[in-house]
N, C-alpha and C positions, 0 to 999 in steps of 0.2 A: 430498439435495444435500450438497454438500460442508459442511460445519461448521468451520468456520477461524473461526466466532465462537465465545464463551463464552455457553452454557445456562444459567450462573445470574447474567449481568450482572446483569439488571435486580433481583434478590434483592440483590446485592452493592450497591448504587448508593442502595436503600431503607433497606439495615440499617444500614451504618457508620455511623460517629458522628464526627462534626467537632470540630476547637478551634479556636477564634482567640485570641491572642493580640495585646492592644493598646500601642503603646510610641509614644513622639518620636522622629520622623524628624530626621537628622545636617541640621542648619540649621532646624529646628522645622516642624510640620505633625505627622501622625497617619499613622503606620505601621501597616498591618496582617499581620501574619503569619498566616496559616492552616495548618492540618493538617487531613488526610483521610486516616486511618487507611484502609487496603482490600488486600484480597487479589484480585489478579487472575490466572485460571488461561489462558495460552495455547497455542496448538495446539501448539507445540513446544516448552516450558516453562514453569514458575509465578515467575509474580514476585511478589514480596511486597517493600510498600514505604510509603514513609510521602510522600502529596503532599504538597509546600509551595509558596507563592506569596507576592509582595507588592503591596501596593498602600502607594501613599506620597501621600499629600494635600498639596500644600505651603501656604505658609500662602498663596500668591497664587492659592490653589484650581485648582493644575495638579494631574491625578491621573495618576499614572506607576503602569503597570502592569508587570513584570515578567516574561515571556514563558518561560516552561520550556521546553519544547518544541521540537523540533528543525523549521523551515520549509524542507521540502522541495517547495512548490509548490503546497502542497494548502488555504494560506490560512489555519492554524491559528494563524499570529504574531496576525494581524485577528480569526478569531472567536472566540479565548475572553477574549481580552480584553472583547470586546463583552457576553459575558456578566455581567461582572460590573459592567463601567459604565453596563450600565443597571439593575440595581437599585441601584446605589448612585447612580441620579437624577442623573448628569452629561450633558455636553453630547459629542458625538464628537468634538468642536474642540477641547476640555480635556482631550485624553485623550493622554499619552505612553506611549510601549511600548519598552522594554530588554528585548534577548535576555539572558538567562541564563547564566552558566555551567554546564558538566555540575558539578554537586556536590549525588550523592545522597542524604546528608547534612541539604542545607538544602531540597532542591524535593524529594527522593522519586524515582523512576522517572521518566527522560526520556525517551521517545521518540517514532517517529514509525511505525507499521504498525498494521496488522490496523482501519484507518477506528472506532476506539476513542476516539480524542478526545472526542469530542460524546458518548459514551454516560455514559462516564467523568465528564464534568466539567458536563453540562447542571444537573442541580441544583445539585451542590456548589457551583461558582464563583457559580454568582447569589447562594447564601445566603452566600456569604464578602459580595459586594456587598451584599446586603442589610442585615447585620449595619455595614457599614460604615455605611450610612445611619443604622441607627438609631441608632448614638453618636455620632452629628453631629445627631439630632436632639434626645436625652437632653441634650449638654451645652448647646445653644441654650433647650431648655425649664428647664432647672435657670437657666441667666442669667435670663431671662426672668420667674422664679417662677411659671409656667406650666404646665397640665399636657400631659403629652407628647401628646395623645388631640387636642388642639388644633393640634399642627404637622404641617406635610406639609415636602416638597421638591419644588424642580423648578430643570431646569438649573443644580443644584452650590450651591443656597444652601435655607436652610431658613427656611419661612415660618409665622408664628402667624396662623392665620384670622380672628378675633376680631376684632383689630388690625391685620392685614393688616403689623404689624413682616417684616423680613427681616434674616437673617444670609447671609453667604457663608462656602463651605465654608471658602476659607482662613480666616477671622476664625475659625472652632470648631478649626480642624484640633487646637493645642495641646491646649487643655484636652480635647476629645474623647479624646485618645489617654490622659489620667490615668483615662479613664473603664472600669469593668468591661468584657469582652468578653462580650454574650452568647450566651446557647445558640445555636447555628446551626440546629438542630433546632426551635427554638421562634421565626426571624424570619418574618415574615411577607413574602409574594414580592408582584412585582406579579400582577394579572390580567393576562394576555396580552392583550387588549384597549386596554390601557394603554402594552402595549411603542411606546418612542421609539425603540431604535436595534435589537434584537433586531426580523426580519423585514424590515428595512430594507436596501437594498443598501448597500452599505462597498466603496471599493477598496482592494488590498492595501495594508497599512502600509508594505511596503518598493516597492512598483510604479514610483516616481518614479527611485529609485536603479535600479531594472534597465533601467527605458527608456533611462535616461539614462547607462549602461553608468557608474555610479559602482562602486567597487571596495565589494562584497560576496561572495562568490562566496568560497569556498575556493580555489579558484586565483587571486583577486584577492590572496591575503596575500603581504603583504612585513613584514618585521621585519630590524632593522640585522646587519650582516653577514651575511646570509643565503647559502648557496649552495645549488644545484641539484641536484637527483639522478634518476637515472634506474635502473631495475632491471630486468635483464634474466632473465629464469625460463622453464624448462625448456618447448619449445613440446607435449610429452608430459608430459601432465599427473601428478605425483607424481615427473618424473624429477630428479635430482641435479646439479649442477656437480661436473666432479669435476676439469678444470685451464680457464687462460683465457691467454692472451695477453696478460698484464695490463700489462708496458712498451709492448708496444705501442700501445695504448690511453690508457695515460698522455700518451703524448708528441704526442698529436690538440689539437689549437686548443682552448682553453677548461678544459682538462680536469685537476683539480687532484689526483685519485686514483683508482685502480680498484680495486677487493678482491672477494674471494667470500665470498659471507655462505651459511653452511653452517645452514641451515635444518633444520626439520623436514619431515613428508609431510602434516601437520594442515593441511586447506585451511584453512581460518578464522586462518592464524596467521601466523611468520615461516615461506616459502618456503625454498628452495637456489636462487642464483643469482647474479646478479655487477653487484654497484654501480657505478655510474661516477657521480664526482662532481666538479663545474665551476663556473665564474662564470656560465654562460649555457646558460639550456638547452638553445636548439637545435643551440648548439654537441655539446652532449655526446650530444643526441640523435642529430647525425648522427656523432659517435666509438662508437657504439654499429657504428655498419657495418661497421667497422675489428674487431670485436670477434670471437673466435674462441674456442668451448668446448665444451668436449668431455664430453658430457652423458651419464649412465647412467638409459637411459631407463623402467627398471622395467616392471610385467606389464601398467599400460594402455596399452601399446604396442602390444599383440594386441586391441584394441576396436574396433569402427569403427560408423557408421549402418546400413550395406551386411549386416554382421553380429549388428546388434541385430534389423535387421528380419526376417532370416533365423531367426536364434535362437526368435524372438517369437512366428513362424509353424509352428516344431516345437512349443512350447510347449502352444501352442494348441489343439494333437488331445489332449493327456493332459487329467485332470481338474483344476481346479485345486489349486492347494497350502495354500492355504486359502480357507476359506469364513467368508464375511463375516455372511451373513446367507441363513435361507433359511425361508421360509415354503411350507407348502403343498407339492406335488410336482411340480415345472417338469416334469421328462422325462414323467409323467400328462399334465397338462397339455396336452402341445406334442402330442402322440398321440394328443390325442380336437380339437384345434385346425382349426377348418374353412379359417383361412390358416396358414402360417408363414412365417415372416421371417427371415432369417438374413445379417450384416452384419460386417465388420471392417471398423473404423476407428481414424486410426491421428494423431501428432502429431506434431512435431519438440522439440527442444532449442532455446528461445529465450535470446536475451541481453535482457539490460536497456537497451544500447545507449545511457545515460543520456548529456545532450548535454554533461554537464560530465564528462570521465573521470576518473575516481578519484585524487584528490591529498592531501596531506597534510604541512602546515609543521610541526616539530620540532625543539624546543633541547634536547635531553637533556644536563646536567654537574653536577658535584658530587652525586650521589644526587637529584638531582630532574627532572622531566621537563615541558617547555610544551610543549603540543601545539595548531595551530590545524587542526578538520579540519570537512569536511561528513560528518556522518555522519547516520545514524537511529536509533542506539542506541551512546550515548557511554559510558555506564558499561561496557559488553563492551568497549569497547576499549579504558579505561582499564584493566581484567584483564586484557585480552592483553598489552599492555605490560608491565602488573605482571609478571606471570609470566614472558612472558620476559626481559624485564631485571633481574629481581630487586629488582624495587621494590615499595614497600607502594603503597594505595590513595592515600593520605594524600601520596605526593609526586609525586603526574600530577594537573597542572589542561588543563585540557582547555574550548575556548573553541568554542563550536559555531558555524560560519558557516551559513549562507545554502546550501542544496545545488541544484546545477543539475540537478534530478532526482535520484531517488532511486527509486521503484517494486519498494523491496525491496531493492536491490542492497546501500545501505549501511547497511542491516541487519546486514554485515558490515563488519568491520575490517580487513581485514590489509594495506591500504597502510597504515593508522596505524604498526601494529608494525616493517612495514618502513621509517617516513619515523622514527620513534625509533630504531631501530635501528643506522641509517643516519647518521645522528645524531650519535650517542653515539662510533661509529667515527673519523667524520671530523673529531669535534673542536669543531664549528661548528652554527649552528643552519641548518636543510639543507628544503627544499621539494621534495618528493617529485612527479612529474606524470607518469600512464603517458601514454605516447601513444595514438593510436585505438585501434590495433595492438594494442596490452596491455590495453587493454580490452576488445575484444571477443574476445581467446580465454585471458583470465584471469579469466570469470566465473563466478558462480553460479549457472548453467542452471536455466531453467523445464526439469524433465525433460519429456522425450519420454515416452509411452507406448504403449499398441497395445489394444486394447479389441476383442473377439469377442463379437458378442450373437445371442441367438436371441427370440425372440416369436410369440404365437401368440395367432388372436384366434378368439373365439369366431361364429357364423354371423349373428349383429347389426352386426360390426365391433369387437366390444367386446375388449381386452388380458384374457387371462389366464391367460399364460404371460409371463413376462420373467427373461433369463440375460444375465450377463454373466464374461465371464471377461478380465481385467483384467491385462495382462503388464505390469510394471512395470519397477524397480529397487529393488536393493536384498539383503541377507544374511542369512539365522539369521531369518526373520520379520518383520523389521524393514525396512518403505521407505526410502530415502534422503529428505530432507527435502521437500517438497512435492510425491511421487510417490505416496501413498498414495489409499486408496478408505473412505469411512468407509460403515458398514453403514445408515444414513438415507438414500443420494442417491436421490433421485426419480426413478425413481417408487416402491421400496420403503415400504410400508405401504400400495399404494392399488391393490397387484395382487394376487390372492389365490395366485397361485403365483408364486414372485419367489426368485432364487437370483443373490448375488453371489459372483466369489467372486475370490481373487489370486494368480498369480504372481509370483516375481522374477529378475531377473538379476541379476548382482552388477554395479557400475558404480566405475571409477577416476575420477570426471570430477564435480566438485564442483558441488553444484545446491542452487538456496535460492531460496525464494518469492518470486516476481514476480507483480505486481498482478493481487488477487484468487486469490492460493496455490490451486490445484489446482481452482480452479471456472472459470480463465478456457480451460481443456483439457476437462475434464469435462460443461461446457456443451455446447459443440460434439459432443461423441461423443451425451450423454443426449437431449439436443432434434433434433436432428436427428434420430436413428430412431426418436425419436414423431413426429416428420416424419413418415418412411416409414411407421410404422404408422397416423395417420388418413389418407392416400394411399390405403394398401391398404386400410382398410375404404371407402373412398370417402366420407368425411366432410370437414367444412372444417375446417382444420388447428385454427385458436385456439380455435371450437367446443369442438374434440374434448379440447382440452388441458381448457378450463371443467369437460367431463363426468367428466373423468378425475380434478379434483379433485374432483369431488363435491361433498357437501353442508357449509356452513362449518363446521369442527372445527379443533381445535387438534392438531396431532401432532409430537408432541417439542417443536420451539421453531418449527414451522411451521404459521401461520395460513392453513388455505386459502383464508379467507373474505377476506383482503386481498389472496392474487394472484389471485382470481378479479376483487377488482375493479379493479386495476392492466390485465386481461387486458383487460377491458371498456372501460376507459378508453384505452387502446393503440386498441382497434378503433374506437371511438369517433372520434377525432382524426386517425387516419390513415386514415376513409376505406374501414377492411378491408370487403371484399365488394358493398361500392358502386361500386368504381374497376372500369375495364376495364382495366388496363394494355395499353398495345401492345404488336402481336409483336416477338419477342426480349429483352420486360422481363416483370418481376414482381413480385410480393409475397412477404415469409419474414415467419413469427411466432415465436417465442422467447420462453419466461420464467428466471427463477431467482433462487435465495434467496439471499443471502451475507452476510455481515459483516451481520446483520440488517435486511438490506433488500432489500424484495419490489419486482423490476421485470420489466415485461414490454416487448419492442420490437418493431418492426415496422420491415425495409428494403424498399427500394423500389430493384431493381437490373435494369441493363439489359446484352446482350452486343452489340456492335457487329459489323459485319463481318468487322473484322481480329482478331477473338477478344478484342476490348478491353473488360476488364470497365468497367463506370460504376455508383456508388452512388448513386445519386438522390437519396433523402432516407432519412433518420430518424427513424422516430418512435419519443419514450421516456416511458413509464411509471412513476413510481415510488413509493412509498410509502416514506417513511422515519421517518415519526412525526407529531406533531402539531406543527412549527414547523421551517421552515425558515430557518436564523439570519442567513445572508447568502445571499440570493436568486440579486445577479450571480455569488457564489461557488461558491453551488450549481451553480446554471447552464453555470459552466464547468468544473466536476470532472465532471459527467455528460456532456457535449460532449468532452472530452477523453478519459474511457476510452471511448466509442464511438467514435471516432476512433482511440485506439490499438490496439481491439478489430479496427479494419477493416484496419488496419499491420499490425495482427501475421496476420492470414487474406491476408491479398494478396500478402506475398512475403514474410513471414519466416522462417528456417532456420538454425539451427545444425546441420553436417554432421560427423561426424568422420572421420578416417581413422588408422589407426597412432597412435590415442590424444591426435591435436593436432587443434584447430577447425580447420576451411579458411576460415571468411571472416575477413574483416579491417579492413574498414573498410563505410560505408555504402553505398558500389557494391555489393557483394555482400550484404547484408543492410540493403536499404532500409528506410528510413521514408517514414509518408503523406507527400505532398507535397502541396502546398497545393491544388494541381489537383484532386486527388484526392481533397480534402475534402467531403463531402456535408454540406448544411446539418439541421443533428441540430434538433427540436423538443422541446423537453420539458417535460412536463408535472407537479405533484406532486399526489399525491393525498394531504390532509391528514388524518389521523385523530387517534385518542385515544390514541395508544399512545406514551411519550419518544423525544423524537428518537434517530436512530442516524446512524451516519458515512458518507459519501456519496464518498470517494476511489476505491474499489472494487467497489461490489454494481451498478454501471451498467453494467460491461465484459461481463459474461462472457454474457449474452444476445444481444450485437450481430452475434458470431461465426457462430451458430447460424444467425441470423435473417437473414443476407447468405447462408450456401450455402443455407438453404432457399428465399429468393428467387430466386436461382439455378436451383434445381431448377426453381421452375415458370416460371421464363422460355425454356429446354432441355432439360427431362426427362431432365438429368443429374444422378444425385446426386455431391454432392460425400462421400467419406467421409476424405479425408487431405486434410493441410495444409503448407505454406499453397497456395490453390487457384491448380491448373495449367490457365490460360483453355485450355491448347489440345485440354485434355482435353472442354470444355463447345463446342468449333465441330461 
């Protein structure tokens, strides 16, 4: 399976070594500073960083928590706070939460991807809380002449048993904070047994503000004299401005300057294309119509869908270009194989389609730079800045908002560079907003891919042969960013002849991981033709998958022994092989590993008359560790990537032509719509293993698990996406 997690987390998470640091909060109470020294290795580079956080006691025993982390919708402002309020024995009602500034410096590494939160901070943050406790309980037992062995806590004051005396936190907060910090290593945690607010459901900390359309959002920022801006870049990806019509443009309603900002070809940075800046955005938005430029459109001008797919399919007769992994002798193998199976399937180029489009407020003057932006990894875009404005680190504060979605996307920066840039030009602090239109064909493409597989089973039914030749993208060996095939995906290790191997093409058109990075594609191709292969040995599908894990072993950082019981538990709840579906409905079964967590699904889909597909139900699987920390939260991160599993298989597509996207807005590249929402069931299977992150490992089996429903509703396979009902009447 795809590995877009880290292999030696959980090694990383046991070893480091923590510090707290204790001091007086600014108007008295007990500040707590922590450190968490750690190195984390990720799929597309190593970060190395130092986490900080704080907690502030005050003396009227309000505890204000400090939120690092960038809240892109996935809940994290709420749960790691939680973690640490409840070993430090408060109440969720005394619990304040402040977003952070990006300043890596004082908190360490901020971001938001790869469902790493929870892995990352599940111990640390309770033992920061917990050490918080215990110097609220040392300084009540030293008052008290008491030995500490004698106090407990509960709801934010601390009590001697004995005597049944009580302190409140704020009454210790002072003198606690003159007290040593100790080993974080050596506090004692609660028993999960005991958790009051951990396992407990919480609504979001900021939920009130979004119902109630209060101004948080990165497009909600205003700041005093602000002006507008809009960017218009090359609709041929990597092409150049090279003149504009720029009086005329000036002289449009609203519209206070036009310039060309001569950019570079680095997607991730400043672009080439042409500013227009105003008191009013839509004013300048619609002066953009008026806009005329004369673009040099470069070599991915010669690329198109029509031509990848063409390319893909010459590809495919030669051997591949490299081999990934190869056990055993597939072409033996497939020549003494009593069936074979032989299949091409194939993906699109998705957008992020995120519902808030990419914005960005900026005051850049006098060598310094204010930036308010939604991102998911602020310190890159404080270096992009740096670099190209020629500033140090040290003079970009960078204020993280609220993102209305993210799924990757703002993962990247370059509307930051461009709303600085833009900025610094016109003089004035400047609020950057693409519109739809610039969002959806100035992204960071889930790439497409094209997958050729062979199989061959032996006279049982049984796999033992599997090939797969893997057309991708990319130059010189090297994929483009989450186009890649790692030599683990499943099923390799559990067939004794197994031969992966990759192509590439080279690609102009800039792609960057979207939710669940190269497993939410990958799925669909691998599950679906062990579809096809328990079919053709004439076995039941989920069955066959259980056999095919075998017997419970650990291989690599993949316990079979927990998706076999995810699998069971799927069948279990949904019903599998009990139900008679009616004609023109079905059952699909699906599993897969990701972001270290093992889920298996089960759709329930029906074809109507008019070729109208209907998703009936959901059922999901999952195993994500031993504690689930916010229940409704969970609940709705696993509801929401099967539902956007089911958005992205039902009609979504990025097409290209002459090197520029064709769609444009959400008519041409829909989202689910509420109609079209199936109600998702889901279930957690709790074990003994630390929790993992729940944002992404739900998604990428849903897809699978809807065309294989499919199939056995019409005995049509689906093998390319997203699925064309009129290909299944």
């Amino acid at each position: 399976m795809n590995r877009t997690d880290n292999p030696a987390l959980s090694a990383v998470a046991e070893s480091r070594r923590a510090f707290l640091r204790a001091g007086i909060a600014v108007g008295g109470g007990l500040l707590l500073d922590f450190s968490l020294p750690q190195s984390l290795s990720a799929a597309d580079s190593t970060i190395e960083s130092t986490l900080n956080a704080f907690v502030q006691v005050s003396n009227e025993g309000v505890v204000t928590i400090v939120s690092k982390n960038p809240e892109i919708g996935q809940g994290i402002k709420t749960m790691l706070p939680m973690l640490i309020a409840e070993e430090l024995d408060v109440d969720w009602g005394d619990v304040r939460i402040e977003q952070a500034l990006s300043d890596p410096a004082k908190y360490g590494a901020q971001f938001a991807g790869g469902s790493r939160a929870t892995p990352l901070n599940w111990d640390a943050l309770r033992r920061v809380g917990a050490a918080g406790r215990q110097m609220l309980m040392s300084a009540a037992a030293q008052g008290w002449g008491v030995p500490l062995s004698e106090c407990e806590t509960a709801s934010g004051r601390v009590l001697h048993v004995p005597t049944r005396r009580s302190l409140t936190y704020g009454r210790l907060a002072a003198k606690a904070a003159m007290l040593p910090a100790p080993d974080l290593a050596q506090v004692p945690l609660k028993d999960p047994k005991d958790f009051k607010i951990i396992g407990k459901s919480h609504g979001g900390i900021d939920s009130p503000l979004v119902v109630t359309g209060k101004p948080l959002f990165g497009i909600d920022v205003s700041v005093p004299g602000m002006l507008y801006a809009v960017f218009v870049k090359s609709p041929v990806f990597g092409g150049t401005a090279v003149s504009a019509n720029l009086e005329a443009v000036k002289s449009q309603p609203g519209v206070r300057d036009a310039f060309i900002v001569n950019g570079s070809p680095v997607f991730n940075g400043l672009a080439s294309g042409v500013a227009i800046v105003g008191t009013n955005w839509w004013l300048i938005d619609k002066a953009r119509e008026a806009l005329e430029v004369k673009w040099e459109k470069g070599a991915t001008s010669t690329q198109s869908t029509v031509g990848f797919a063409a390319q893909a399919a010459q590809i495919s007769t030669q051997p591949a270009a490299t081999t990934l992994v190869r056990d055993g002798d597939v072409a033996e193998a497939l020549a003494r194989s009593a069936q074979r199976l032989e299949a091409g399937y194939s993906y699109p180029f998705l957008s992020h389609a995120t519902l808030e489009p990419q914005n960005c407020t900026a005051h850049v003057r006098a060598g310094k730079a204010e930036i308010w932006a939604p991102t998911q990894n602020p310190d890159a875009g404080r270096k992009i800045v740096a670099k190209t404005l020629g500033l140090s680190d040290a003079d970009i504060t960078i204020h993280m908002t609220r993102c209305g979605g993210g799924f990757g996307r703002r993962l990247m920066n370059d509307y930051m560079v461009e709303a600085a840039w833009i900025s610094r030009q016109a003089g004035a602090p400047v609020k950057l907003l693409w519109n739809r239109q610039d969002d959806m064909q100035h992204d960071f493409y889930r790439p497409a891919g094209f997958h050729f597989l062979k199989a061959g089973l032996d006279g049982g039914g049984r796999l033992q042969a599997f090939s797969n030749h893997f057309v991708s993208f990319g130059e010189n060996g090297k994929a483009v960013s989450s186009a890649d095939l790692k030599a683990d995906e499943f099923p390799a290790k559990f067939v004794p002849n197994l031969e992966l191997g990759m192509s590439l093409m080279p690609l102009g058109v800039p792609t960057g991981p979207l939710r669940a990075p190269g497993s939410n594609a990958l799925a669909f191709v691998f599950q679906s033709f062990i579809d096809e292969i328990a079919h053709a040995a004439g076995q039941d599908p989920l069955q066959y998958r259980i056999d095919l894990l075998g017997e419970r072993r650990q291989v690599g950082t993949f316990d079979t022994g927990r998706m076999i019981d995810v699998l069971k538990l799927v069948r279990e709840k949904s019903g599998w092989g009990r139900r008679t579906p009616p004609k023109g409905s079905g059952m699909g079964v699906a599993f897969y590993f990701s972001h270290l967590g093992y889920f298996a699904e089960v759709v329930h889909a029906s074809l109507g008359k008019d070729a109208r597909i209907t998703v009936d139900k959901v059922w999901v699987a999952g195993d994500v560790g031993s504690q689930i920390i916010n229940p409704t939260g969970a609940e709705n991160q696993v509801q929401g990537a099967a539902l956007d599993g089911i958005g992205e298989a039902l009609g979504q597509a990025i097409t290209l032509d002459g090197g520029r996207v064709m769609q444009s807005n959400f008519h041409d590249f829909p989202l689910l719509r509420m109609k079209q929402a199936p109600p998702v069931e889901v279930h957690f299977l709790k074990t003994e293993f630390p929790p993992t992150g729940l944002g992404e490992p739900a998604l990428p089996p849903v897809i699978p698990a809807l065309c294989n429903a499919l199939f056995a509703a019409t005995g049509v396979r689906i093998r390319s996406l997203p699925i064309d009902p009129k290909l299944l009447a």
